[in-house]
N, C-alpha and C positions, 0 to 999 in steps of 0.2 A: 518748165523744168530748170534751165539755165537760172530764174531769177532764185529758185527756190536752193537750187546749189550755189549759191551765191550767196545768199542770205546764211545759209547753215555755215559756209565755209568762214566768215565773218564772222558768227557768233562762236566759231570753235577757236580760232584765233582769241577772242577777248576771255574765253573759256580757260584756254592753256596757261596763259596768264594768272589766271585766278588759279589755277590747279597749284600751280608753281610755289605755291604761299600753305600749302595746305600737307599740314601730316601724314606720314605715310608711316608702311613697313617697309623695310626687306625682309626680303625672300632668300631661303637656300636654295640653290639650282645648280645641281650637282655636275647638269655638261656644260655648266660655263665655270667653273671650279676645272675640267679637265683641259680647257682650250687659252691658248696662252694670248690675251688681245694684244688686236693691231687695228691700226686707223684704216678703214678703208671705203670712207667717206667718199671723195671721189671715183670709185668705183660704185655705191650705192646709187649718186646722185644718178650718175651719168646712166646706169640702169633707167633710174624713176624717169627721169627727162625725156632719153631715147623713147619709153615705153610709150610715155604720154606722146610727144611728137609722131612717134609711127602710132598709132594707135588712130587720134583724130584724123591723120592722113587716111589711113586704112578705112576707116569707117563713113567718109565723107560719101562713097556711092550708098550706103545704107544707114541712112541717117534716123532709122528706124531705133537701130545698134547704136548708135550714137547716146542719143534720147534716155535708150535702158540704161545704160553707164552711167549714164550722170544720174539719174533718178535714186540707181544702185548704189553711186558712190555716197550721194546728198544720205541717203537712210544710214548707209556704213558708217561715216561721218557721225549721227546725230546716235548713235548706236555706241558710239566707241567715245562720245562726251558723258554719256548714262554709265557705260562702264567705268569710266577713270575715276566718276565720283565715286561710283559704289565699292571702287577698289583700290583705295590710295596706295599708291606704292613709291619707295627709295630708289632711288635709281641703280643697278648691281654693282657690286661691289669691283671695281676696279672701271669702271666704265670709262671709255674714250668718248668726246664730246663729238656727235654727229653734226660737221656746219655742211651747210648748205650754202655753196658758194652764188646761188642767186638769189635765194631769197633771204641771206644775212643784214641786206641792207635794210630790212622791212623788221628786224628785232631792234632793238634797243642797247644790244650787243651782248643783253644776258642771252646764253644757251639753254633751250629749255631743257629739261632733265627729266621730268616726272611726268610726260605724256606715255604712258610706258603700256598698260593694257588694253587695250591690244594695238597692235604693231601697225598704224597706219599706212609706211610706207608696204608693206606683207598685201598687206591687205588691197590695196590701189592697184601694188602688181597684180594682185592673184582678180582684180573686176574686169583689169586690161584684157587679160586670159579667158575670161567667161566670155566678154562680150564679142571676140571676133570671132568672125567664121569659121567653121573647118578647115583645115589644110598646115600645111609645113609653117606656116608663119604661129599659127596656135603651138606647136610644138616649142618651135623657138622662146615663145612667151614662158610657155612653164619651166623651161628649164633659166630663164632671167625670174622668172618670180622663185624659184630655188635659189640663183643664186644670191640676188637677196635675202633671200632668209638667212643663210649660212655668213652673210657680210654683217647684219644687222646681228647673230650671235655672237661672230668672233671678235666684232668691235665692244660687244657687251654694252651697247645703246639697251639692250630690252632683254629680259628674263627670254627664258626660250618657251617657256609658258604662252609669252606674250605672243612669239614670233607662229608658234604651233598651231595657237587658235584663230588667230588670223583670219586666215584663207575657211573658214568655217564660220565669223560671221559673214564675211564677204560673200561668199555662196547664200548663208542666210537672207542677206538683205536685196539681192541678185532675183532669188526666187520668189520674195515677197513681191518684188515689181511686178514681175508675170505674172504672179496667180493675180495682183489688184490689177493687173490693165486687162487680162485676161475676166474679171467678175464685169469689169466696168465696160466688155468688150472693146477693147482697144484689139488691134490686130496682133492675135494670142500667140504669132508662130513667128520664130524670128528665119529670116531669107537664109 
């Protein structure tokens, strides 16, 4: 699972690139027409970062939970380089540049702009959220995959289109893993 999320994560990187070159629309998207952008970059990241750090810690006694994440994330991933072809899109109108202050050293120092359907980082939060256990820590997660979403709208990095359907493939591709480890009997019940 790890090599196979590897491998995808690899070809989506050399993928964004090519995206980056390639024609698009824009879109009207009337609630980010209503909301006035602000950068709030460093409040995303520091979301994605935290999530991913508690999340691997979290999951380290069920490494079961682990496993689906990644498995979820690698389909989410290869799911959302299918969609960006089939859907080229401009980046919104007035958009502030999302950097990512660790992994900017790993661009070439262009920012990418047109990775926009659907909302990756939406999306990773909302697999963090699937995959842990019941209890107040789950809680916590959904209300950081909201705030996400509402960070990633008001910066206008992604249509709200983008940011809405999200968490809808993420459940998608979440539930495909169970039903195949579940046909393949893999152990169908998560602890």
């Amino acid at each position: 699972s790890f090599l196979i999320l590897l491998a995808v994560m690899l070809t989506t990187l050399k993928y964004l690139h090519f995206n980056e070159m390639r024609h698009g629309v824009r879109i009207a998207d009337p609630l980010l027409s209503m909301i006035p952008p602000q950068d709030l970059s460093n409040l995303t990241f520091f979301l994605l970062y935290l999530g991913l750090l508690c999340t691997v810690i979290m999951l380290m006694p069920h490494p079961k939970r682990l496993v689906i994440g990644m498995q979820a994330y690698a389909l989410y991933a290869a799911i959302r380089m299918l969609a960006m072809w089939l859907i080229p899109l401009l980046p919104p109108e007035g958009m502030i540049e999302l950097r990512d202050p660790v992994l900017s050293w790993l661009h070439t120092g262009k920012v990418l702009e047109r990775d926009l359907f659907f909302s990756g980082h939406t999306a990773t939060m909302f697999i963090f959220y699937l995959v842990l256990p019941t209890g107040r820590v789950k809680t916590i997660y959904l209300w950081g995959f909201l705030t996400m979403a509402a960070c990633l709208i008001v910066q206008r990095v992604h249509y709200s289109i983008d940011v809405l359907s999200a968490p809808f493939y993420s459940y998608g591709a979440y539930a495909f893993v169970l039903r195949v480890r579940r046909y393949f009997h893999a152990e169908s019940q998560l602890p």
